[in-house]
TORKE-349081 format. One record per residue: residue in one letter; x, y, z of N, C-alpha, C in turn. Coordinates in pm, whole numbers, padded with zeros to 5 digits, always signed. Example, Ala and Ser with C-alpha at 12.3 -4.5 7.8 and 13.67 -1.06 7.14 Angstrom:
<atoms>
A+01319-00569+00780+01230-00450+00780+01320-00330+00780S+01285-00225+00708+01367-00106+00714+01290+00003+00787
</atoms>
This chain:
<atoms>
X+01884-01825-03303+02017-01784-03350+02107-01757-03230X+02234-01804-03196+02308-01772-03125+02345-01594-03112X+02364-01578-02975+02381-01454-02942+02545-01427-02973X+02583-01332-03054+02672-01285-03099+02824-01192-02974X+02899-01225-02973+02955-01191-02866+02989-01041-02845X+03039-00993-02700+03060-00880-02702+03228-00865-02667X+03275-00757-02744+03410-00686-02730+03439-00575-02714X+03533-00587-02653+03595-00462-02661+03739-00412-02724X+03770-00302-02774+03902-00314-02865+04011-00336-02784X+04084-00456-02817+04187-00469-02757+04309-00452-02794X+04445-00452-02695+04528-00368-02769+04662-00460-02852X+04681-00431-02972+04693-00491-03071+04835-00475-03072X+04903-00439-02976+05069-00444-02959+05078-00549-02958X+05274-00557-02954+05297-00708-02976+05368-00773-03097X+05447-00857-03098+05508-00928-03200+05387-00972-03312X+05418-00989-03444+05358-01065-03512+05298-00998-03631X+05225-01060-03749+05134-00995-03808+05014-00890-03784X+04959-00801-03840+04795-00798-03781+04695-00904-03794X+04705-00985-03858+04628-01098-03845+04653-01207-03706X+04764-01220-03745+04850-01282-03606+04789-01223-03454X+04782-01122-03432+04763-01049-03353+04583-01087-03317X+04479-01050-03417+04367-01115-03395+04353-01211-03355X+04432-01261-03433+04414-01456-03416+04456-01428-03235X+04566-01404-03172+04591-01406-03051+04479-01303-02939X+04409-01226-02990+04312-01184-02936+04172-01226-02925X+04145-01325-03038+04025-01390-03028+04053-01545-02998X+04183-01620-02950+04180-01721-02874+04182-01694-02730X+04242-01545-02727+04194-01513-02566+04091-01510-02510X+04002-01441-02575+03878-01465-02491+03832-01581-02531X+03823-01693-02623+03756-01817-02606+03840-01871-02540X+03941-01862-02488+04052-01962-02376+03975-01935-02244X+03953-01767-02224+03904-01760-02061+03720-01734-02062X+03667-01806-02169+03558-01813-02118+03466-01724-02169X+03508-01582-02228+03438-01451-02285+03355-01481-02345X+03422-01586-02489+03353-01595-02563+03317-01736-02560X+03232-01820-02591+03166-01936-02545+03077-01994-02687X+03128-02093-02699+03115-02222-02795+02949-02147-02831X+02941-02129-03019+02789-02128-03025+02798-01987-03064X+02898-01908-02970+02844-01774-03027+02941-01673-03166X+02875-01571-03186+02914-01513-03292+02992-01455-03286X+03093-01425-03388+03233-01334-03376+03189-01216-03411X+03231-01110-03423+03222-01000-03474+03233-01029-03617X+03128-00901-03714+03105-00948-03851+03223-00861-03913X+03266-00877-04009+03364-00828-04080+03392-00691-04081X+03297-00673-04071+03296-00491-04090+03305-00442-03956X+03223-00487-03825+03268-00443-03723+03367-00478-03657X+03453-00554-03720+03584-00613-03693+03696-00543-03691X+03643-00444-03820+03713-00354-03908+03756-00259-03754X+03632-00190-03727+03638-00108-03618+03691-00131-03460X+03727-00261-03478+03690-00305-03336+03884-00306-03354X+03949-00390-03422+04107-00377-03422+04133-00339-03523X+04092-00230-03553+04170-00119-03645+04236-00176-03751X+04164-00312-03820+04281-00325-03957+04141-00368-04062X+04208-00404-04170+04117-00386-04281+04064-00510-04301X+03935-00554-04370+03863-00642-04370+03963-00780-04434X+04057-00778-04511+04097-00871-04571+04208-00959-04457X+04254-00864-04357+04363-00898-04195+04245-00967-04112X+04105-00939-04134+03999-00996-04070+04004-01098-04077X+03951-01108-04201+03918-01281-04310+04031-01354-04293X+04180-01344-04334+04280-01412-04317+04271-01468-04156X+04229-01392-04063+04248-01437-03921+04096-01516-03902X+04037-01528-03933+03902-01564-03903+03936-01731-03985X+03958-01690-04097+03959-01822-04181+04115-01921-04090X+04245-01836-04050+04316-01944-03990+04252-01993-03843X+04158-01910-03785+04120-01933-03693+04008-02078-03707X+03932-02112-03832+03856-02175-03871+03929-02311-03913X+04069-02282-04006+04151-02417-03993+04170-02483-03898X+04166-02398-03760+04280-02493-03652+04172-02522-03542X+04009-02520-03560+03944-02551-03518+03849-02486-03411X+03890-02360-03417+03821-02326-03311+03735-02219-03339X+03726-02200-03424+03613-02152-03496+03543-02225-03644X+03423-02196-03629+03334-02248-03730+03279-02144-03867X+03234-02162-03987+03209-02045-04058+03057-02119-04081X+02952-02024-04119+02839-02077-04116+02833-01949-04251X+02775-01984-04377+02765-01932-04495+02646-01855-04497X+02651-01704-04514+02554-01605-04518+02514-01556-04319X+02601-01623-04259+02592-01577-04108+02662-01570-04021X+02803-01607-04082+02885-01550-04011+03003-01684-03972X+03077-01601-03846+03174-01701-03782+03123-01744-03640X+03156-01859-03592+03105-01878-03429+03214-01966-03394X+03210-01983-03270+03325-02023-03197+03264-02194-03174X+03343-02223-03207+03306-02388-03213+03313-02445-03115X+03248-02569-03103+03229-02671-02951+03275-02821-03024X+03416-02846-02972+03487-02945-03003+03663-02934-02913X+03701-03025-02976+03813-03084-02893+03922-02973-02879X+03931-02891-02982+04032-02764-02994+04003-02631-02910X+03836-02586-02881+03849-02502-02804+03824-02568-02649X+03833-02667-02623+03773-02764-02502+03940-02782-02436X+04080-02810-02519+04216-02773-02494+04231-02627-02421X+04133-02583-02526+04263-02430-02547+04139-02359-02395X+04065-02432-02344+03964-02355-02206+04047-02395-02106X+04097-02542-02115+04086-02620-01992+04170-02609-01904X+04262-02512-01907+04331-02447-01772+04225-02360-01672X+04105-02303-01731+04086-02166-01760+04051-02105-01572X+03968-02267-01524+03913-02260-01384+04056-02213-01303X+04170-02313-01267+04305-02312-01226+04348-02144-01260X+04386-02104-01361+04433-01981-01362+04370-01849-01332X+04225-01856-01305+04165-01768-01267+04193-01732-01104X+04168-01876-01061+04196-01896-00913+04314-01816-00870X+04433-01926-00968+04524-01842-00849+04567-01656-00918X+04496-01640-01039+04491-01470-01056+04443-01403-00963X+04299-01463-00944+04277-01381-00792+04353-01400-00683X+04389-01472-00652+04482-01493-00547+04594-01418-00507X+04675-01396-00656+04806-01314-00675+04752-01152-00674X+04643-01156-00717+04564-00998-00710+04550-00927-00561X+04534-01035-00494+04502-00989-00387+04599-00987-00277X+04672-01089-00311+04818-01047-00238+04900-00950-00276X+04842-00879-00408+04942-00755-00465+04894-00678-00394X+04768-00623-00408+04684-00496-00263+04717-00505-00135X+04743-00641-00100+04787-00649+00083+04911-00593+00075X+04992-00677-00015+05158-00637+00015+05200-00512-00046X+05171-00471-00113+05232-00314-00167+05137-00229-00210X+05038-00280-00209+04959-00155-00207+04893-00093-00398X+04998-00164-00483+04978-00088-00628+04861-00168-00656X+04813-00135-00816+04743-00188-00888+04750-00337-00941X+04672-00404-00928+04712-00542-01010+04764-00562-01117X+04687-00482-01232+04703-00448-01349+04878-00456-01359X+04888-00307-01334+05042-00244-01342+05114-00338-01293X+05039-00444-01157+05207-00539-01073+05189-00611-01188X+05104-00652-01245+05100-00786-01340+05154-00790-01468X+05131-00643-01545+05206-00640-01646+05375-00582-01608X+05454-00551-01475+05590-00600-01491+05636-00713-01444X+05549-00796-01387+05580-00916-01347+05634-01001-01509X+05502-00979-01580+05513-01017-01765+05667-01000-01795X+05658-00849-01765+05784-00824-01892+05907-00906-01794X+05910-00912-01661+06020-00997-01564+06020-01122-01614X+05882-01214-01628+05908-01312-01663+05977-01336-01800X+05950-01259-01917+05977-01234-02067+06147-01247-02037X+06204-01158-02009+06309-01094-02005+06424-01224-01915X+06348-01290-01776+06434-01436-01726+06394-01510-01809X+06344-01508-01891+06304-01663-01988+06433-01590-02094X+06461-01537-02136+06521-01513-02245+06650-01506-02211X+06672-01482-02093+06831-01556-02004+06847-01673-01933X+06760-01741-01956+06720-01862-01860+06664-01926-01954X+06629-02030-02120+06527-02039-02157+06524-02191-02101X+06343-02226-02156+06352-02330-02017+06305-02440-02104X+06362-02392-02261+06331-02541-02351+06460-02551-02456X+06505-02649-02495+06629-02671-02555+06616-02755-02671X+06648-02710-02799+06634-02794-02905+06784-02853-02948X+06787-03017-02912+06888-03067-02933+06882-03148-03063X+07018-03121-03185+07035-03162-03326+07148-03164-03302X+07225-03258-03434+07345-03311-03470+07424-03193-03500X+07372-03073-03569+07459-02992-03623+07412-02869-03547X+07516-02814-03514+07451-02607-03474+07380-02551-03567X+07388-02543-03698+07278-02509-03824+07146-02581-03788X+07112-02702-03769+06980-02731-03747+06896-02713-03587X+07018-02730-03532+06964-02688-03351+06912-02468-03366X+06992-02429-03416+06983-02282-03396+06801-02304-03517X+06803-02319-03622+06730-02338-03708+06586-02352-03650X+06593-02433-03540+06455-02537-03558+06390-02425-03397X+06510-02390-03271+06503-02286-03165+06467-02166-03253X+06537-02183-03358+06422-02011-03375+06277-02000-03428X+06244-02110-03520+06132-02183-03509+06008-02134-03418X+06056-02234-03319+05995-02237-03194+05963-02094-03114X+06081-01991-03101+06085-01903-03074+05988-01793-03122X+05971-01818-03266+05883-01743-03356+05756-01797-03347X+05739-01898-03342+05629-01962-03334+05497-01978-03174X+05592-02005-03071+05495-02025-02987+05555-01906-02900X+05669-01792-02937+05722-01682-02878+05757-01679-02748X+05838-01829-02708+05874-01927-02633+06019-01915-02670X+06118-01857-02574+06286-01847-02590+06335-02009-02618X+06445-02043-02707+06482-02206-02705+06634-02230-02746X+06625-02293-02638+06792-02313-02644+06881-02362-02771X+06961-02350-02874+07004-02484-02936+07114-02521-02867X+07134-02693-02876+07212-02766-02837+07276-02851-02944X+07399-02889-02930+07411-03028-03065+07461-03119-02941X+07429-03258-03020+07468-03381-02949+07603-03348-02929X+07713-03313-03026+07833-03312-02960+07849-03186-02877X+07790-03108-02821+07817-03045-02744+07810-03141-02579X+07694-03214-02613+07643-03279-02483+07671-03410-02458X+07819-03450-02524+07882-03595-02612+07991-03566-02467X+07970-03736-02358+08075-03733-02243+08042-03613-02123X+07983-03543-02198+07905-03469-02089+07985-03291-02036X+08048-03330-02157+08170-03194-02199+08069-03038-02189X+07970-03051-02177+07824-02943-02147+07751-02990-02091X+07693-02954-01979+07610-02985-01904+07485-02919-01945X+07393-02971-01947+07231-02941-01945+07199-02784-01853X+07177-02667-01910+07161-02574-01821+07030-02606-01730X+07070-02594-01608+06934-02645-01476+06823-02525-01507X+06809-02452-01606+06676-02353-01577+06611-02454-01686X+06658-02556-01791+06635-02617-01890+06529-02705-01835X+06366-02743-01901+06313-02876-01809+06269-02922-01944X+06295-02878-02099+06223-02961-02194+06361-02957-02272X+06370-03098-02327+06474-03125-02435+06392-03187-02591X+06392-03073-02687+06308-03144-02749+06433-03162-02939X+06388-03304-03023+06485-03338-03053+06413-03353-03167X+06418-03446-03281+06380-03537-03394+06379-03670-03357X+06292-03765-03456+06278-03884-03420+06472-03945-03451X+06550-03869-03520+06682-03896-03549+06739-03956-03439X+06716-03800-03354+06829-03850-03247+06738-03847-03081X+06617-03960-03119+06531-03993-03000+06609-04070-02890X+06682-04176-02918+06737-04245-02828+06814-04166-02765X+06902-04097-02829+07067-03990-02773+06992-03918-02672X+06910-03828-02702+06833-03703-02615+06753-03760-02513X+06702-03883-02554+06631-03955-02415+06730-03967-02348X+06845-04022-02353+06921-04056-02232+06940-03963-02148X+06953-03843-02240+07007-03714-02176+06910-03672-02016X+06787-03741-02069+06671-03667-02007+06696-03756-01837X+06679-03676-01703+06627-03765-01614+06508-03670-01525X+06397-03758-01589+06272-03732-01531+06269-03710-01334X+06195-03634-01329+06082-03559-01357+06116-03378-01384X+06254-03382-01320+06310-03240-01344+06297-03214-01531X+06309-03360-01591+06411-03309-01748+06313-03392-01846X+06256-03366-01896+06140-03479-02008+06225-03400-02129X+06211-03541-02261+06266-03540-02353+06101-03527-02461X+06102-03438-02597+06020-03453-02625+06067-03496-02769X+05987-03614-02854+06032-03586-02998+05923-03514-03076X+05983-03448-03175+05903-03377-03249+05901-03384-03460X+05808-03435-03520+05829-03457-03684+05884-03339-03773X+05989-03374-03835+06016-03240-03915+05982-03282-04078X+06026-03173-04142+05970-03241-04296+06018-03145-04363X+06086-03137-04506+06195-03071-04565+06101-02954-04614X+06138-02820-04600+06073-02711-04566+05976-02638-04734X+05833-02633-04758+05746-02639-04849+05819-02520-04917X+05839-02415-04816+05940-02272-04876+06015-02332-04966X+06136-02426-04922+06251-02417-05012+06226-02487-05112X+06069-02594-05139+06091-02692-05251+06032-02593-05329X+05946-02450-05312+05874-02414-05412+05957-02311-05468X+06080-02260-05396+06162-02181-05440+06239-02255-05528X+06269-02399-05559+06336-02474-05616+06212-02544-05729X+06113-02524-05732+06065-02554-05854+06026-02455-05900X+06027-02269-05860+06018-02212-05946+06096-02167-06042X+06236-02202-05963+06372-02177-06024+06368-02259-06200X+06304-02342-06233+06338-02465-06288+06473-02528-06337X+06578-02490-06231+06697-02539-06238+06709-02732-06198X+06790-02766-06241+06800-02889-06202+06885-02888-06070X+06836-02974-05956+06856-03024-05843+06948-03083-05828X+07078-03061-05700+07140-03212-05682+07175-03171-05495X+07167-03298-05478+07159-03287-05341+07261-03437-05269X+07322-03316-05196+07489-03408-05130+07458-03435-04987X+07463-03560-04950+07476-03578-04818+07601-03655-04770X+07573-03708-04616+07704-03791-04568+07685-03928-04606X+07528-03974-04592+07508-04087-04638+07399-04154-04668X+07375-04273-04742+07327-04305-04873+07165-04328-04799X+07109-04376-04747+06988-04314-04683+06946-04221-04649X+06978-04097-04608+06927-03997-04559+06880-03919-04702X+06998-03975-04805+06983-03885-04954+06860-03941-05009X+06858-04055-04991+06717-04153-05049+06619-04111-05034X+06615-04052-04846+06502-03993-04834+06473-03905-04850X+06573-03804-04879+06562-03666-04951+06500-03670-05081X+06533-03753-05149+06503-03740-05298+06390-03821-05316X+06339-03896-05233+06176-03913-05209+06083-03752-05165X+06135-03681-05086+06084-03578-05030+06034-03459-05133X+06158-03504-05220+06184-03342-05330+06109-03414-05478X+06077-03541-05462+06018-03572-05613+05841-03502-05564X+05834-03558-05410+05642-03557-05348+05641-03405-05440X+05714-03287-05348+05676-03149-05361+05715-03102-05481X+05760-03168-05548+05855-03064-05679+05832-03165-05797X+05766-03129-05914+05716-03174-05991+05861-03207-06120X+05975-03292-06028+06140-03279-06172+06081-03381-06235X+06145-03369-06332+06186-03474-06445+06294-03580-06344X+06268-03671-06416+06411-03811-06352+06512-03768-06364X+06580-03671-06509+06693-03605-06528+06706-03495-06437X+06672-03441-06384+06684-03300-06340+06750-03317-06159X+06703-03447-06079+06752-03451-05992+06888-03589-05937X+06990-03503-05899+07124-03569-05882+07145-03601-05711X+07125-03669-05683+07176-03728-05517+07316-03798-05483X+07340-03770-05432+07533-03832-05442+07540-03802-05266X+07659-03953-05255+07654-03960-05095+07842-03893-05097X+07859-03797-05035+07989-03696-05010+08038-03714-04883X+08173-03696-04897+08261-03666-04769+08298-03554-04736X+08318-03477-04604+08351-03339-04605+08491-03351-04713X+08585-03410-04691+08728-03425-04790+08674-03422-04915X+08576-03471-04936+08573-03474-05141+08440-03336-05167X+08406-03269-05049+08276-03193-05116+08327-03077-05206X+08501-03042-05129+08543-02891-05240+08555-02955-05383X+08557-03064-05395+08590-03098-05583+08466-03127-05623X+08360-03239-05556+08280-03211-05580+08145-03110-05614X+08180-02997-05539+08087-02879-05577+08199-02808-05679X+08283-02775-05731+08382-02732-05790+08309-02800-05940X+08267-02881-05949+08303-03012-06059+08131-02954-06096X+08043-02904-06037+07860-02863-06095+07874-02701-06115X+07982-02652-06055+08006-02530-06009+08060-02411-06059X+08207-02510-06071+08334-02361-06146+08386-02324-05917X+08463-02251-05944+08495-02177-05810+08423-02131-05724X+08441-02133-05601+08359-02119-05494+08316-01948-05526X+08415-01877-05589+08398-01699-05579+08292-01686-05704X+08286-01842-05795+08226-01768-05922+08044-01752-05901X+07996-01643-05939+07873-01577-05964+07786-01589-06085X+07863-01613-06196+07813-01618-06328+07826-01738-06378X+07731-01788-06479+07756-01884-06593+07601-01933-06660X+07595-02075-06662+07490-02095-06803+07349-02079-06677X+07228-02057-06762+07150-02056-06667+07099-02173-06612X+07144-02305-06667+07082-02408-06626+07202-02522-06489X+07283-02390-06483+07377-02438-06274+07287-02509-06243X+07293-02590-06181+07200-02651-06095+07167-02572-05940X+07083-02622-05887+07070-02550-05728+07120-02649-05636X+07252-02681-05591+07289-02775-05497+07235-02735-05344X+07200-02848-05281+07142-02901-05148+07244-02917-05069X+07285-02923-04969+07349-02962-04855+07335-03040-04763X+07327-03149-04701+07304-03165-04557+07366-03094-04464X+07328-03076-04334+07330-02992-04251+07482-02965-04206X+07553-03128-04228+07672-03137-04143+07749-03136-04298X+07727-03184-04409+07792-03072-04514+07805-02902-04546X+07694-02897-04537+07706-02675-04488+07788-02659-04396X+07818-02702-04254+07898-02673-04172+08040-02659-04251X+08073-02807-04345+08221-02818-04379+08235-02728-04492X+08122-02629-04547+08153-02559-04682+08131-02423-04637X+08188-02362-04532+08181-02222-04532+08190-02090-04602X+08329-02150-04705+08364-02067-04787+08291-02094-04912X+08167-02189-04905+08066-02142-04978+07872-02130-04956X+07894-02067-04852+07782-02000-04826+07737-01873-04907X+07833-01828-04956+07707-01670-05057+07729-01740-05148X+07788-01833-05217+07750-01893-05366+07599-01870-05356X+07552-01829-05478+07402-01828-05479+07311-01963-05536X+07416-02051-05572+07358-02199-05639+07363-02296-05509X+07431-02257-05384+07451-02371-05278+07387-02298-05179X+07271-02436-05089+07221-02380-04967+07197-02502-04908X+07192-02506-04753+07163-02597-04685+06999-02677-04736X+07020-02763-04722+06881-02900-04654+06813-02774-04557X+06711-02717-04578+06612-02697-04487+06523-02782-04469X+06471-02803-04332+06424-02869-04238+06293-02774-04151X+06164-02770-04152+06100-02731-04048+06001-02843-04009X+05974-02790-03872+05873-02851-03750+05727-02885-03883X+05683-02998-03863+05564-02999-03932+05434-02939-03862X+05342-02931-03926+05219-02872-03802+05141-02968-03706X+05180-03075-03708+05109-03155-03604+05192-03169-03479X+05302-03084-03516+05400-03103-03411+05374-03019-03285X+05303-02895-03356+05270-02743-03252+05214-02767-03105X+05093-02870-03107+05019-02860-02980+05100-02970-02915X+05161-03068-02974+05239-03110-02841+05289-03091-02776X+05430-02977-02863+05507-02911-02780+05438-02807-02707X+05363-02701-02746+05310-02642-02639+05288-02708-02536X+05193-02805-02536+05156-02849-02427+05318-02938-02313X+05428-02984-02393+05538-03033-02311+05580-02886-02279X+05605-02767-02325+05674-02635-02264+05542-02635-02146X+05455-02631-02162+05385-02533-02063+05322-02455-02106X+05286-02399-02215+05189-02285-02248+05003-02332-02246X+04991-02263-02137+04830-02273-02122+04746-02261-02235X+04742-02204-02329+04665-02200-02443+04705-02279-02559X+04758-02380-02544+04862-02443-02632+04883-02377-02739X+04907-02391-02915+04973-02375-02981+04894-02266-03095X+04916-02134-03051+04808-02068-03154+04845-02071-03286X+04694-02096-03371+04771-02063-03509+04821-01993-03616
</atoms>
């Protein structure tokens, strides 16, 4: 039987869930080596004790830890840290960063004399704090709604600061690329535009898959309102309404796609609607859709509660690439 690993309680500050938080404490030590392919996690109950949360913050972290590969569940014995391609990523800095830790350790004792520890955790919060005035990845989209959208994303996700950009900001060159910037990352939309932008080796362009967000289709089929969804033009709606039949179980009647101009969208939403101020009526309003660069032109109807943008998020196969184009040594936790 594999020898079961040893811990110690670690400290569970920090952004995120309590599960979240495990999950980021038990890819740490299988990233630097602690814990090692084969062996056992802590059992549920001493889990309990070990980060102070309750067996069910366990299981949730153990089991996402088991989706994304780097852990294994073995039935009636537990969890173990798996030997495959996901924790073999998430090691393979591990030789390199040790090195130059010692290195920086020891130039902290020559030159000033403090603790490593203490230089190292304000060095952290220095680096935290210039990344978040400096960020050093930029998500470039057509509209400021989907660039801010997809940077906070990212932000939340790999807790990685991210710029948004829109093409017309960076259209003639009317904005320049901030120089702390070295990743431009985009959609397959606008791959060609953002490549150009890019000149290697200072500036790599990355594309990344998005996919119309599982949140908003299930909030829209629990509603069971009928659907209609406005764009600029007659493909993009096509593929919308391929997207929203996969996740959302409508009837043929229930969903309306229509290709709109910013000039015709006030009559057109007026015409499913009643007035942009009105709040009330039959319960079967429909839930109108937006494209991104239609929400921009309908401001004065954003609190309507029947109109909301096209959401858009990062799909999950997207995570470890980009980690790995930003730079994060442990690539993309889950």
């Amino acid at each position: 039987m594999s020898e079961p690993v040893s811990v110690s309680a670690p400290t569970l500050g920090g952004a995120g869930g309590k599960s979240d938080r495990v999950i980021r404490a038990v890819v740490h030590s299988i990233a630097t080596g602690k814990w090692l392919p084969g062996q056992r996690l802590p059992s549920v109950r001493e889990s309990e004790s070990i980060w102070g949360v309750n067996r069910l913050t366990v299981l949730k972290a153990y089991r996402s830890l088991v989706a994304a590969g780097l852990v294994r569940s073995a039935p009636r014995s537990g969890f173990f840290v798996s030997a495959g391609p996901r924790v073999e990523r998430a090691t393979r800095h591990r030789v390199e960063l040790e090195r130059i830790c010692d290195s920086i350790c020891a130039q902290i004792r020559r030159q000033t004399g403090l603790s490593p520890v203490g230089a190292l955790r304000y060095m952290a919060q220095l680096a935290e704090s210039r990344a978040q005035e400096c960020p050093e990845c930029a998500f470039v989209e057509c509209t400021r709604f989907q660039a801010a959208s997809h940077a906070a994303e990212i932000a939340s996700h790999l807790a990685v600061p991210c710029l948004p950009l829109t093409l017309e900001q960076l259209a003639g060159k009317r904005l320049r690329i901030p120089p702390h910037v070295r990743t431009l990352i985009t959609t397959g939309f606008h791959r060609a535009e953002v490549g150009a932008l890019a000149e290697p080796p200072d500036l790599v362009a990355v594309e990344v898959p998005i996919r119309f967000s599982p949140r908003t289709a299930a909030d829209l089929g629990r509603s069971g309102a009928p659907v209609v969804a406005l764009g600029l033009d007659r493909e993009t709606m096509i593929q919308i309404a391929g997207e929203l039949v996969e996740l959302i179980d409508l009837p043929d009647d229930a969903l309306t796609t229509a290709q709109v101009t910013p000039d015709e969208l006030d009559d057109t939403l007026r015409q499913y609607l009643g007035d942009a101020d009105s709040r009330t009526g039959a319960l079967d309003r429909p839930r109108v859709l937006l494209s991104t660069s239609l929400w921009e032109a309908a401001a004065h109807w954003h609190d309507h509660p029947s109109v909301q943008p096209i959401d858009y998020e990062l799909c999950p196969e997207a995570w470890p690439r980009l980690a790995d184009a930003i730079g994060l040594p442990l690539g993309s936790l889950p």
